[in-house]
N, C-alpha and C positions, 0 to 999 in steps of 0.2 A: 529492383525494389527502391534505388534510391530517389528514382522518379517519383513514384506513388508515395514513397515521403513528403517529399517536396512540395508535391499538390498539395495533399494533405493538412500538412500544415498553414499552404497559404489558404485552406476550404474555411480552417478553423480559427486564425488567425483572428477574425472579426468579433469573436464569442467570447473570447480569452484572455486571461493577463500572461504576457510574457513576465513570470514572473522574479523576483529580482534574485540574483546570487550575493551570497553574504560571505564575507571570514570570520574567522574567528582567531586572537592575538592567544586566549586559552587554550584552545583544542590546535594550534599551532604548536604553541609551548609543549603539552603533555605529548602529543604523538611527535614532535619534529618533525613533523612534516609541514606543507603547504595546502590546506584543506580550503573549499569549494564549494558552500553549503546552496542547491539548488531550490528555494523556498516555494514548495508548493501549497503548504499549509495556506498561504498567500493566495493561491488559487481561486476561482469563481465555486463554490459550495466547499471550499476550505480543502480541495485535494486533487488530488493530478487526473483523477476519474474521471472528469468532465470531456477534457479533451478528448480519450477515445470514444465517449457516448454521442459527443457531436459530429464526429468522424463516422459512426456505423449509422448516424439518422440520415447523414449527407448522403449515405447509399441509397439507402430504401429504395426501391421504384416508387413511384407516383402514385400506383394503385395501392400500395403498401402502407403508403405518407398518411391515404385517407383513412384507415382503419387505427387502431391503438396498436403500444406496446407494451412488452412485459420483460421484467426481470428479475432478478432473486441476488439479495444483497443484505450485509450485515445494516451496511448503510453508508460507505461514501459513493458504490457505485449507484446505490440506489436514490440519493440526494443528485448526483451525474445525468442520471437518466430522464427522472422527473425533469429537471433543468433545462437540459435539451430537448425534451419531448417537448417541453412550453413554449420554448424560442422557435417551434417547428407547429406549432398548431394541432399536436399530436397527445392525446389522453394516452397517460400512463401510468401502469398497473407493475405495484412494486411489492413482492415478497418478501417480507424480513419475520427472520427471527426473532421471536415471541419476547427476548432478550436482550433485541439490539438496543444502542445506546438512544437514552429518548430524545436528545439532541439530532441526530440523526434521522430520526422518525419526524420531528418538528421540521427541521429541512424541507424532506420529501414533500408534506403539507403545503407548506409553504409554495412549492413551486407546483403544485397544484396535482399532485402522484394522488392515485388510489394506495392503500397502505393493505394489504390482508397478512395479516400474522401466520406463524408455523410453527412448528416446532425448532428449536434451534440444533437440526442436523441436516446436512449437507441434501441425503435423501428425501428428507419434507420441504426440502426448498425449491430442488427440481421437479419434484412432484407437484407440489400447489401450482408453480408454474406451467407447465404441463396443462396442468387441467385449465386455469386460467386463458392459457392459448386458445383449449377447445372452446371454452364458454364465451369469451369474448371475442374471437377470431383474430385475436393478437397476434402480432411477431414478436418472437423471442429475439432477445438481443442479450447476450452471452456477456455476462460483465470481465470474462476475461479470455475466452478459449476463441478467438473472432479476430480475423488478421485485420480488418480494418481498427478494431479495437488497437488491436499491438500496434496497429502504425501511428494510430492518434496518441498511445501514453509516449513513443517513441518522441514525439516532439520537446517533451521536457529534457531529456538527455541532448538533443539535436540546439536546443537553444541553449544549453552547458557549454556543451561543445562549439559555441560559436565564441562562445566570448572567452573558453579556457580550450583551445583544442590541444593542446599539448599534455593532458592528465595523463598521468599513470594507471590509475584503478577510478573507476566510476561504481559505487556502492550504494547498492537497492535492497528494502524489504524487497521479501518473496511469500506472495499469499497464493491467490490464485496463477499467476505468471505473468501477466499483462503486461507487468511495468518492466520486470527485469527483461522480458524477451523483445520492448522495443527497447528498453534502454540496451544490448545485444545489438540491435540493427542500426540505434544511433550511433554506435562507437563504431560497428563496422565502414559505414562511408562516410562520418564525418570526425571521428578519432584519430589519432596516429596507430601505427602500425603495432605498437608494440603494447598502446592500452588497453586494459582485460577487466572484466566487469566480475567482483563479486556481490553474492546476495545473501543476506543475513535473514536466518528463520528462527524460531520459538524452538527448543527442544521438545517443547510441549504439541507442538506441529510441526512437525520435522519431515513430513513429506517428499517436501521437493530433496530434501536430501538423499531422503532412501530410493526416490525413484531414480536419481542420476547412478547411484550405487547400485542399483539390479539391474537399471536397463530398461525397468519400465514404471508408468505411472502411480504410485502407492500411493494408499489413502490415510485417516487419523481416525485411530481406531475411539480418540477422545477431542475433545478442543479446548482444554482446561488453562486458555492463557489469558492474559491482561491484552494482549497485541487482537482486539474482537477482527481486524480486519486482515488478519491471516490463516483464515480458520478453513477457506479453501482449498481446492487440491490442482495440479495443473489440468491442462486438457489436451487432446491429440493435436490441437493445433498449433500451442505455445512449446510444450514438451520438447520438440525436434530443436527447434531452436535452443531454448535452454540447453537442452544435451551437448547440442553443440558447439554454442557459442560461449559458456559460463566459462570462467577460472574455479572458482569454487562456490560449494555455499556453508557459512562458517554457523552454527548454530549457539545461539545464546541463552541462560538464563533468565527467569522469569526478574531474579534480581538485580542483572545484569542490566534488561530492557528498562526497568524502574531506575534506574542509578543513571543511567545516557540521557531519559528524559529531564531528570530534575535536574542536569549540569546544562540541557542544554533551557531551560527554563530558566535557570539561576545566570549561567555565566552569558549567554546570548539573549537574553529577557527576550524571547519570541516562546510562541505556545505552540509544539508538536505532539500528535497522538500517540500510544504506546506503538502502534503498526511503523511508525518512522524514525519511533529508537530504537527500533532493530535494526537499523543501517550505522546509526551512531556506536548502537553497543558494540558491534564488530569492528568499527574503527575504534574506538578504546582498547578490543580485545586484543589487537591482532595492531600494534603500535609499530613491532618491531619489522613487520612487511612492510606500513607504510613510511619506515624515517627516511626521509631526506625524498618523499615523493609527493609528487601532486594528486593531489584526491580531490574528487567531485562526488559528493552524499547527498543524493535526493530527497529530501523531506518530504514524503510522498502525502502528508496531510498534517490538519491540525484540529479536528473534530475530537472534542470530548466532552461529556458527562462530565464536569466538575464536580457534583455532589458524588455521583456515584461513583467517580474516582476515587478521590476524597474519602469516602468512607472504605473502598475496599484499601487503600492505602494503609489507613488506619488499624482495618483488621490484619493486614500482615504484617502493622508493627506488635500487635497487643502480647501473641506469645513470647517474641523475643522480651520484649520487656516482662513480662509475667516471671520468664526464665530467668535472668536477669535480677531482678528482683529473690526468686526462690534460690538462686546463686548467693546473693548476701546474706539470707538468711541461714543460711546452712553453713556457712564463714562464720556468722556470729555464733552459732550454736556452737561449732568446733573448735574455739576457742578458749 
């Protein structure tokens, strides 16, 4: 497999920003460690997605090239797809959630995607797609369960690892698998022996964790988090790998993921989506694993709804403050 990396990357190589690695003198300080930050936000449609869409288009057969494609996505793999579909002369037809962020929906446009809306659960997203296949005689292309996928996100970790091969831990969101199962194969042939890759989930989608915990693939009976682009579940094809190759997956807080983003916004003035502070909030969590180690954290993107961040922000401050508030009032009375 270290082969079909290697092609791989040099297929996509022409399409892509090697994007740049950063430190940080604060998240040094606070964990003691030596941290590695992988900037994919940086990326071409703002996230490490593209790589593997232009990885599975570089497959297609010929006969395949001339027909369209289709996939189902909140929205960075669907911004990915469209993107590569374009640079390949291929009409693409993209599934999102009636939900997703409209930043993301503007993307898509942009690069010239069909957009058909759904409902925003798992089962109306492979279903529209599905039919969509039928009616247009599309190919589906799997925004995460598709090994040429896992080998193209596998290139962001494999170009970490050229410039830091010596890390200790390499830390990924975990939505659908994609990223942590190639970032898994990048550490395998171009890591040292002893580096072990964790992945940071939403409690609120906590999937991947409970599937490595039974043994088999669970799904989210809800997807009530701020991280829109973890809201996936693994697939038979990423799943083996995770199983086998993870250290752990740590799961964070909804406040948690909110407090990683705004330090790494405030103390490293770059802009990441909540889906990429959940690699940061596990390195804040879990400080005491990494002191005195070298870390490499993927910033697996930087797509947001400003307003609509912004305001949902705001409604999860109003009750603390309301509370807060109803707190002093209840001081002054008892006094």
């Amino acid at each position: 497999m270290e082969k079909q990396l290697s092609t791989c990357h040099q297929n996509i190589l022409p399409y892509i920003h090697n994007t740049p690695v950063i430190s940080s003198n604060y998240f040094n300080k606070i964990t003691g460690a030596k941290i590695f930050f992988k900037c994919e936000n940086f990326q071409k449609t703002g996230s490490f997605k593209v790589r593997g869409a232009l990885n599975a288009l570089k497959h297609l057969t010929d006969s395949k090239r001339l027909n369209s494609v289709v996939t189902h996505s909140s929205g960075n793999f669907a911004q990915a797809l469209a993107l590569a579909a374009h640079k390949f002369g291929i009409q693409s037809y993209i599934v999102m959630p009636r939900n997703a962020p409209k930043v993301k929906k503007e993307g898509v446009l942009e690069y010239g995607g069909v957009i058909i809306e759904c409902e925003p659960t798992l089962y109306d997203r492979e279903r529209t797609a599905r039919r969509i296949c039928l009616e247009k005689g599309a190919t589906l292309v799997h925004p995460s369960n598709d090994l040429n996928i896992i080998l193209g996100q596998a290139t962001s970790c494999k170009e970490l690892l050229e410039v830091h091969p010596n890390l200790d831990y390499v830390l990924t969101p975990v939505g659908g698998g994609g990223l942590v199962a190639g970032t898994i194969i990048a550490v395998k042939y171009y890591g040292k022996s002893t580096c072990r890759v964790i992945g940071g989930e939403p409690f609120q989608v906590d999937d991947a964790y409970r599937s490595l915990r039974n043994g088999a693939i669970e799904s989210n009976s809800s997807t009530n988090t701020i991280a829109d682009g973890l809201k996936t579940n693994l697939g038979e094809v990423n799943f083996p790998i995770i199983r086998d190759g993870i250290e752990m997956i740590v799961r964070v807080t909804e406040d948690e993921i909110v407090k990683a983003m705004r330090l790494v916004w405030e103390r490293m003035k770059i802009i990441i989506e909540p889906s990429s502070a959940v690699a940061v909030a596990v390195l804040t969590k879990k400080k005491k694993l990494f002191h005195e180690k070298k870390i490499g954290v993927i910033l697996s993107g930087g797509n947001i709804d400003v307003d609509d961040l912004l305001y949902r922000l705001h409604q999860n401050s109003i009750p603390r403050q309301e509370a807060k508030n109803e707190r002093g009032l209840n001081n002054e009375r008892n006094r």
